[in-house]
N, CA, C and O atoms as CSV, one atom per row, in Angstrom:
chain,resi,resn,atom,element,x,y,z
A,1,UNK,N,N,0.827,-1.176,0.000
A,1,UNK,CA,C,0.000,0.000,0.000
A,1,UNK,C,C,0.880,1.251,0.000
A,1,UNK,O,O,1.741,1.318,0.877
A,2,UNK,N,N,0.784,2.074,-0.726
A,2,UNK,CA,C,1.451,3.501,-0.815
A,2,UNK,C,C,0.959,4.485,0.429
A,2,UNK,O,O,-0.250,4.523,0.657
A,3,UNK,N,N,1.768,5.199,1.156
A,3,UNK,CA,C,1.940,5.613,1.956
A,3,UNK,C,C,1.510,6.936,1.688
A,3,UNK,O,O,2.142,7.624,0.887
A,4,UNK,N,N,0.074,7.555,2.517
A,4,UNK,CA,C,-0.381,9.030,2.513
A,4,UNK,C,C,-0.149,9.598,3.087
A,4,UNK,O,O,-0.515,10.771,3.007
A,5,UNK,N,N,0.934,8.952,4.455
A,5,UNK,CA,C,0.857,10.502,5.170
A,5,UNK,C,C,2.150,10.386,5.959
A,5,UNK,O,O,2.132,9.412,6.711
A,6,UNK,N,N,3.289,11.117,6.002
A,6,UNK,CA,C,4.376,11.062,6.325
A,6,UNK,C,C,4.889,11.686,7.742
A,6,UNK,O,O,4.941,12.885,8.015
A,7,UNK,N,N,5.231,10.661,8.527
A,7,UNK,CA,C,5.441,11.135,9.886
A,7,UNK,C,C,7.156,11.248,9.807
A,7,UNK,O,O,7.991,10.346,9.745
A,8,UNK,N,N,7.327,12.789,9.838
A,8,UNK,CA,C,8.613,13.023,9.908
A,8,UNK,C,C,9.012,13.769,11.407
A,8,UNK,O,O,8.282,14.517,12.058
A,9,UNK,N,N,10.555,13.274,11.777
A,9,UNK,CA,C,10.873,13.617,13.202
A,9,UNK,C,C,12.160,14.132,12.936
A,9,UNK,O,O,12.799,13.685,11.983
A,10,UNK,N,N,12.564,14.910,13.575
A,10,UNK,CA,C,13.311,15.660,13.540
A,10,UNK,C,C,15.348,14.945,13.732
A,10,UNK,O,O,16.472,15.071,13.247
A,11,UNK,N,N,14.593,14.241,14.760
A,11,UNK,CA,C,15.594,13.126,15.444
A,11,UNK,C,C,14.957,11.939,16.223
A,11,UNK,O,O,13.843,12.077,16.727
A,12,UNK,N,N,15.392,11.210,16.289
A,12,UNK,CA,C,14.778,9.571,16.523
A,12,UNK,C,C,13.934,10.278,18.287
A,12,UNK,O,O,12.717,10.260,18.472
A,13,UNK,N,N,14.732,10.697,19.095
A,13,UNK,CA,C,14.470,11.321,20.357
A,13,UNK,C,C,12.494,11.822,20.086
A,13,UNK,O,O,11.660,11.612,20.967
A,14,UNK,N,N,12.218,12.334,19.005
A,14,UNK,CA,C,10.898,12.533,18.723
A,14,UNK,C,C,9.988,11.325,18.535
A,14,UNK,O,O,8.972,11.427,17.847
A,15,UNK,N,N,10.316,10.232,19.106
A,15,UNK,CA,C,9.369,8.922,18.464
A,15,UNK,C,C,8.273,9.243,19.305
A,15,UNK,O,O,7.164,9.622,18.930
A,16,UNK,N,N,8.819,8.991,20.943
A,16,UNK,CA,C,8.065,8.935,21.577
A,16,UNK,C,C,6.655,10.181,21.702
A,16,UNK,O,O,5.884,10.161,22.662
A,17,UNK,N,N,6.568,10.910,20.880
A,17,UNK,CA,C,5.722,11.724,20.427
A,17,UNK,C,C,4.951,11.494,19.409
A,17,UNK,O,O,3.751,11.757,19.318
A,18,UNK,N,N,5.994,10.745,18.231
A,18,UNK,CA,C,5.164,10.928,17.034
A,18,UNK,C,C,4.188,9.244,16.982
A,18,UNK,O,O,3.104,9.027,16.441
A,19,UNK,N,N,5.057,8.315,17.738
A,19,UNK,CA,C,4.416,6.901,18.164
A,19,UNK,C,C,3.082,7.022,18.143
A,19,UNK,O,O,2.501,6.239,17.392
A,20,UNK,N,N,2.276,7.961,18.898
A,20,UNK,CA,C,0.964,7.901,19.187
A,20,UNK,C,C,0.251,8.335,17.665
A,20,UNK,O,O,-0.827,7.773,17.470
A,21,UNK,N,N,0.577,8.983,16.899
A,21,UNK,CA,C,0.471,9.515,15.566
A,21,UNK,C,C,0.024,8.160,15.078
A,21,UNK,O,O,-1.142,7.771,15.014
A,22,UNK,N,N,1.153,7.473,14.731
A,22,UNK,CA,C,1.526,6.391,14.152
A,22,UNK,C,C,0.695,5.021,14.697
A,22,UNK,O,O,0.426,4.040,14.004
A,23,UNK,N,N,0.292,5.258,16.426
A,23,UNK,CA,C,-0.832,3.969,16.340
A,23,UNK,C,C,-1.935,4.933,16.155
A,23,UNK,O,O,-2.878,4.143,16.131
A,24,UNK,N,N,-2.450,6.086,16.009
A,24,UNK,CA,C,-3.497,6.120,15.619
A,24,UNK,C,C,-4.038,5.792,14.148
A,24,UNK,O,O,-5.014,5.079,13.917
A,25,UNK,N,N,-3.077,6.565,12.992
A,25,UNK,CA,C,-2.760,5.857,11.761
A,25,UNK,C,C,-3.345,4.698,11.311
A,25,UNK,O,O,-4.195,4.472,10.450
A,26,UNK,N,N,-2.594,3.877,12.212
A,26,UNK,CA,C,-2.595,2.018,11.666
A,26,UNK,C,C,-3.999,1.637,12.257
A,26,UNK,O,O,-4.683,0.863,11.587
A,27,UNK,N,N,-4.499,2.111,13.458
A,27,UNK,CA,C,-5.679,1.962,14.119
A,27,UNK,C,C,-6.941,2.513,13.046
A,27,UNK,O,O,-8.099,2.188,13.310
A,28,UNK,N,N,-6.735,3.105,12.196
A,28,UNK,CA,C,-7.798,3.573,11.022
A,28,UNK,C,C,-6.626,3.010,9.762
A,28,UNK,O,O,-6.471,3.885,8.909
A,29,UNK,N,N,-6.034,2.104,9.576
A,29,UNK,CA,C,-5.565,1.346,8.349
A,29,UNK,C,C,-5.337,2.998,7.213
A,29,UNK,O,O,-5.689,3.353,6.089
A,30,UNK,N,N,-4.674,3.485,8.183
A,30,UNK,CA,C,-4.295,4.470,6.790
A,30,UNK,C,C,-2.759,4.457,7.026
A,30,UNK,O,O,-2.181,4.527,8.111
A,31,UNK,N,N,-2.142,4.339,5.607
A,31,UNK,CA,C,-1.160,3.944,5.106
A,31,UNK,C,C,0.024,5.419,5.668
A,31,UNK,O,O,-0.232,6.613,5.829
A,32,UNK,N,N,0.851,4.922,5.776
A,32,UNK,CA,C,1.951,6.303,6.619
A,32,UNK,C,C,3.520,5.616,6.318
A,32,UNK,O,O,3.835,4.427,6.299
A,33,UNK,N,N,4.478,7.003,6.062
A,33,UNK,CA,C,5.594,6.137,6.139
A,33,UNK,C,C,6.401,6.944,7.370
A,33,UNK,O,O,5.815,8.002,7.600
A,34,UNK,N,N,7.488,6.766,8.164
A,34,UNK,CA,C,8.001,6.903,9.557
A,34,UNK,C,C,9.799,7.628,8.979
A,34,UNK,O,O,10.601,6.806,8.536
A,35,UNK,N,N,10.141,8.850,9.044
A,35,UNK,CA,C,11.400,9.212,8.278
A,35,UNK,C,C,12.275,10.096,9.734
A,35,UNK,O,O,11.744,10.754,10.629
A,36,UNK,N,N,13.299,9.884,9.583
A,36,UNK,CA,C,14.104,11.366,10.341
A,36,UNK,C,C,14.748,12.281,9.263
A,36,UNK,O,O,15.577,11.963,8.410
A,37,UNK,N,N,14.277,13.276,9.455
A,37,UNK,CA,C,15.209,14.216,8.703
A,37,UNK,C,C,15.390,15.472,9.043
A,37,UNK,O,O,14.386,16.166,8.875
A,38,UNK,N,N,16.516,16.129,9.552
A,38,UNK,CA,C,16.265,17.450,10.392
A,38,UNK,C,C,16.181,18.486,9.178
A,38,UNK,O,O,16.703,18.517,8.064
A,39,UNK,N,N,15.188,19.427,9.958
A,39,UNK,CA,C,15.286,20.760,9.123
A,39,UNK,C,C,16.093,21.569,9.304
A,39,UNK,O,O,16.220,22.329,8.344
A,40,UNK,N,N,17.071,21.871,10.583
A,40,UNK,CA,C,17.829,22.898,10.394
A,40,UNK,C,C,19.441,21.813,10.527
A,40,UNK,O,O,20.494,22.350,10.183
A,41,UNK,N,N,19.464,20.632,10.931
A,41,UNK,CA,C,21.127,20.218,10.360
A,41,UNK,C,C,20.936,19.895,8.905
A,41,UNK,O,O,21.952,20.258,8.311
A,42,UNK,N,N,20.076,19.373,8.094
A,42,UNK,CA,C,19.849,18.836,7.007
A,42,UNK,C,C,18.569,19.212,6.198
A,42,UNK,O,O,17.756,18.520,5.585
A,43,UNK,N,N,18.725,21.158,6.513
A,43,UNK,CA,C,17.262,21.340,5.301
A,43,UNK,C,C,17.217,21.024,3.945
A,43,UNK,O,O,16.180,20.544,3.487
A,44,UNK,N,N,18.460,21.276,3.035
A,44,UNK,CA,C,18.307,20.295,1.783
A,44,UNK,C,C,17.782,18.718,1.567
A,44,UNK,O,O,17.491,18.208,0.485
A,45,UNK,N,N,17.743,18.156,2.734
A,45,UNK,CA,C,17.228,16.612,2.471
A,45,UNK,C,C,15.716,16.746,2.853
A,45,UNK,O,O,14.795,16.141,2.306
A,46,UNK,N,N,15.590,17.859,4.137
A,46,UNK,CA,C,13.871,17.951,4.563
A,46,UNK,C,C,13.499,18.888,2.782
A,46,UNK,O,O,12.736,18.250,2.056
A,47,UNK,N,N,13.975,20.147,2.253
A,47,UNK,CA,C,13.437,20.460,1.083
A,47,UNK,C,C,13.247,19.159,0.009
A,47,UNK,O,O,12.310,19.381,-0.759
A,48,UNK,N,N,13.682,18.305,-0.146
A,48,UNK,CA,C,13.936,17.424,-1.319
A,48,UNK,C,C,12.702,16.272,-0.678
A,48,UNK,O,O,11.987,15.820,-1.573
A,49,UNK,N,N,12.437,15.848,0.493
A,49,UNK,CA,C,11.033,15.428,0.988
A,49,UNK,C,C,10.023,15.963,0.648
A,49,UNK,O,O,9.042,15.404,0.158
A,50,UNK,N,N,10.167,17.187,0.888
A,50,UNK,CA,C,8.636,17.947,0.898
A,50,UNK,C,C,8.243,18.038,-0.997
A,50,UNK,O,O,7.155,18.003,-1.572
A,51,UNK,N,N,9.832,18.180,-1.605
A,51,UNK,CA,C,8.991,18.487,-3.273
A,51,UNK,C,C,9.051,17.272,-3.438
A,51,UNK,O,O,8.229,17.118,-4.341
A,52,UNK,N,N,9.652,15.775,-3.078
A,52,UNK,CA,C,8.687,14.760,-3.468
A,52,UNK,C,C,7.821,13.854,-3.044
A,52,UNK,O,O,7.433,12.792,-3.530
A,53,UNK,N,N,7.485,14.630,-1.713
A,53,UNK,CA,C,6.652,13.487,-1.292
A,53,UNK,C,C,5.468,13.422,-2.122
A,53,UNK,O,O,5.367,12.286,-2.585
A,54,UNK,N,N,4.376,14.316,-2.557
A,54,UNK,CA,C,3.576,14.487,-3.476
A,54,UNK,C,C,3.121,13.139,-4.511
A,54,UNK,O,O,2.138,12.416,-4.678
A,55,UNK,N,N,4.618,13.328,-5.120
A,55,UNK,CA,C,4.889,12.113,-6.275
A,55,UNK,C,C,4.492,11.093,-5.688
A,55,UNK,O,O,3.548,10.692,-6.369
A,56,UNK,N,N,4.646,10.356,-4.752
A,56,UNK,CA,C,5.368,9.484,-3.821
A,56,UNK,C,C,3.617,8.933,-3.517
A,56,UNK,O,O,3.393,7.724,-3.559
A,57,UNK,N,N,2.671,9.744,-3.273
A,57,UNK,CA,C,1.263,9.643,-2.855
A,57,UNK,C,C,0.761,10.071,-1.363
A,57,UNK,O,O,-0.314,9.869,-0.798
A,58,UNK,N,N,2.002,10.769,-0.922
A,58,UNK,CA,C,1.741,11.386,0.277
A,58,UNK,C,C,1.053,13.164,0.317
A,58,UNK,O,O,1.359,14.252,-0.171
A,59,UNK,N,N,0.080,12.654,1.133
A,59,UNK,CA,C,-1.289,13.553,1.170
A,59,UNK,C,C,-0.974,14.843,2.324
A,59,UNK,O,O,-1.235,16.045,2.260
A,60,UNK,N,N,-0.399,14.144,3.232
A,60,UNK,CA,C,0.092,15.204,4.148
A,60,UNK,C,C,1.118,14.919,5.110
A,60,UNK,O,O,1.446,13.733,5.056
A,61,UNK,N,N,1.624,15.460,5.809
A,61,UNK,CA,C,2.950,15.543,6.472
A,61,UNK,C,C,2.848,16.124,8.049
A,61,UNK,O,O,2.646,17.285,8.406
A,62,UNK,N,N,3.044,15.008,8.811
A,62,UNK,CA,C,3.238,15.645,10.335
A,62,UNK,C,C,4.687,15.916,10.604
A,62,UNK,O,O,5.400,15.096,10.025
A,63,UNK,N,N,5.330,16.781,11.281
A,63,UNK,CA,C,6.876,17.113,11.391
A,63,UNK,C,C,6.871,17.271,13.065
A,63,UNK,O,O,5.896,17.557,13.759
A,64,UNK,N,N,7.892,17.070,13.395
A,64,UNK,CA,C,8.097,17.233,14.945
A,64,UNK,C,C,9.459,17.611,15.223
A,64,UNK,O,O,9.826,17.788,16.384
């Protein structure tokens, strides 16, 4: 299943936040994928997420 909605964390240290995201997600069978990518050590890799997640079939984006 292609993944609509992208739970991105800043650093792994954010799980325990975004976890509850993520069983609510699976608890309504909607498809999500789980990424780290910082925005301010690594905003070229968070910019290069955001212009493709789209492609990708992701609908929206939680960030932490």
């Amino acid at each position: 299943m292609t993944p609509r909605v992208g739970l991105i964390m800043g650093s792994d240290s954010d799980w325990p936040v975004m976890s509850d995201a993520a069983d609510a997600l699976a608890e309504f069978e909607v498809p999500f994928e789980v990424g780290v990518v910082s925005a301010h050590r690594t905003p070229a890799r968070m910019l290069t997420y955001a212009q493709e997640a789209a492609g990708r079939g992701i609908e929206a984006v939680s960030y932490t």
